[in-house]
C-alpha positions in Angstrom: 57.1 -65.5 -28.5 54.6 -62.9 -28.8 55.6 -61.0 -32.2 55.8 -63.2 -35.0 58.8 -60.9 -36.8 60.9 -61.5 -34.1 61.2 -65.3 -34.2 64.8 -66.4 -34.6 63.2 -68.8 -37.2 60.2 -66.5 -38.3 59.3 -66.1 -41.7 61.2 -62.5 -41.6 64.7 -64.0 -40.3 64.2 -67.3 -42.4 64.2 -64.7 -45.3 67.6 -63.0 -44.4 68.9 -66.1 -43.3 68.9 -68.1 -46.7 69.3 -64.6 -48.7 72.8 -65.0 -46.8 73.7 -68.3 -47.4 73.8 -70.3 -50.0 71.5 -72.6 -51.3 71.2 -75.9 -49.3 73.4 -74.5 -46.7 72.5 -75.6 -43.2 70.7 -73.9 -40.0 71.3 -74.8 -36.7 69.1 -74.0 -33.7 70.3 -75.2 -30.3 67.1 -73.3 -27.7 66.1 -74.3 -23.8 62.8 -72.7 -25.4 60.0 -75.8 -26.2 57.9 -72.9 -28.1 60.4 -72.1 -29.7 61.5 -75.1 -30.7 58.2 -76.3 -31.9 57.8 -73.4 -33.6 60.8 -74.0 -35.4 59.9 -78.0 -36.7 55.8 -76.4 -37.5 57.9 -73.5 -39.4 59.8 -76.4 -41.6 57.2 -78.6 -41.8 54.9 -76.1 -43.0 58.0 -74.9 -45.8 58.9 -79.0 -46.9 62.5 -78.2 -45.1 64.9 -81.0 -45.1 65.8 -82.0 -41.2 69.2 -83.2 -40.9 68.8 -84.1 -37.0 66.9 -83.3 -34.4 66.8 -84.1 -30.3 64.6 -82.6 -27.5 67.7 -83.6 -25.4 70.8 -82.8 -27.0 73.1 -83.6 -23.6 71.5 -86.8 -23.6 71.4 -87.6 -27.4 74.0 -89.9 -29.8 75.1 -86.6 -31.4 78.7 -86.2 -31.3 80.0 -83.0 -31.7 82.5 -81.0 -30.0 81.5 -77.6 -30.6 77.8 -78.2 -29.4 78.7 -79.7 -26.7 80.3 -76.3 -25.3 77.6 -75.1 -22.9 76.9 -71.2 -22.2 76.0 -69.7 -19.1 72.4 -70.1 -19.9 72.8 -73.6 -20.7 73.7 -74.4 -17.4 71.3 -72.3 -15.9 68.3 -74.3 -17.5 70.0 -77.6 -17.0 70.9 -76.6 -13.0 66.8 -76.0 -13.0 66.1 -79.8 -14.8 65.4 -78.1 -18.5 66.7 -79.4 -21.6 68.6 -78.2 -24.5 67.0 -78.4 -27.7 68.9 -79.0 -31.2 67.7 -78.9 -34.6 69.4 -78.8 -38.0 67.8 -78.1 -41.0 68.8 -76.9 -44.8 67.8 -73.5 -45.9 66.5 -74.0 -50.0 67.7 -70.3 -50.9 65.0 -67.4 -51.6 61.7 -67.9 -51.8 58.7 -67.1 -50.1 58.0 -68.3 -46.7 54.9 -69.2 -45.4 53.8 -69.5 -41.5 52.8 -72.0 -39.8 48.7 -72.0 -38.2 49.4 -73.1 -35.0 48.8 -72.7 -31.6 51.9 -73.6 -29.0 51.7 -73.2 -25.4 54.3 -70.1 -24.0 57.3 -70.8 -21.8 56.3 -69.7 -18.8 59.9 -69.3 -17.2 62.2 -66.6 -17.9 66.3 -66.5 -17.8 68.6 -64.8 -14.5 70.8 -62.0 -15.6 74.4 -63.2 -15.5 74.7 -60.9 -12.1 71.6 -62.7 -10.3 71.6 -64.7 -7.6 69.6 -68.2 -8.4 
């Protein structure tokens, strides 16, 4: 959250994401984060990206897909403590230069259990 560079959806990653695929080809983000996440729709908002759907509740949403609906160990950790799971899908446009969002977002203040803690 701290260091801009290492966003997943950062202007640095956004770069070697779409230098990867193809134009128009689609990003998904599925995150327990809320920074994150509003990160993410400030970074595509601030870049004109075209948002295919989006939920602050994907368990809970209309969205019918069978692999996101496979939930990982953190998943379930976050949903056992009363988060939610976050899902956005955008289109990357290609190369091109990225710029970053001016904003201020509150931090997550809670932080994941190893696989081998005890909740």
């Amino acid at each position: 959250m701290k260091k801009v560079n290492k966003r997943l959806t950062g202007t640095h990653f956004m770069g070697k994401y779409c230098k990867i695929i193809h134009d128009k080809g689609i990003i998904h983000l599925k995150t327990d984060s809320n920074f994150l996440f509003t990160y993410t729709r400030a970074m595509i908002a601030e870049n004109k990206l075209d948002v295919l759907f989006e939920t602050d509740d994907l368990y809970h949403s209309d969205l019918q897909d069978d692999i996101l609906e496979i939930q990982t160990f953190y998943e379930q950790q976050w949903r056992e403590r009363g988060l939610s799971i976050k899902f956005i899908k955008f289109t990357c446009p290609g190369e091109r230069h990225w710029v970053e969002p001016d904003v201020e977002i509150e931090k997550d203040d809670y932080r994941s259990f190893g696989r081998n803690a005890r909740i």
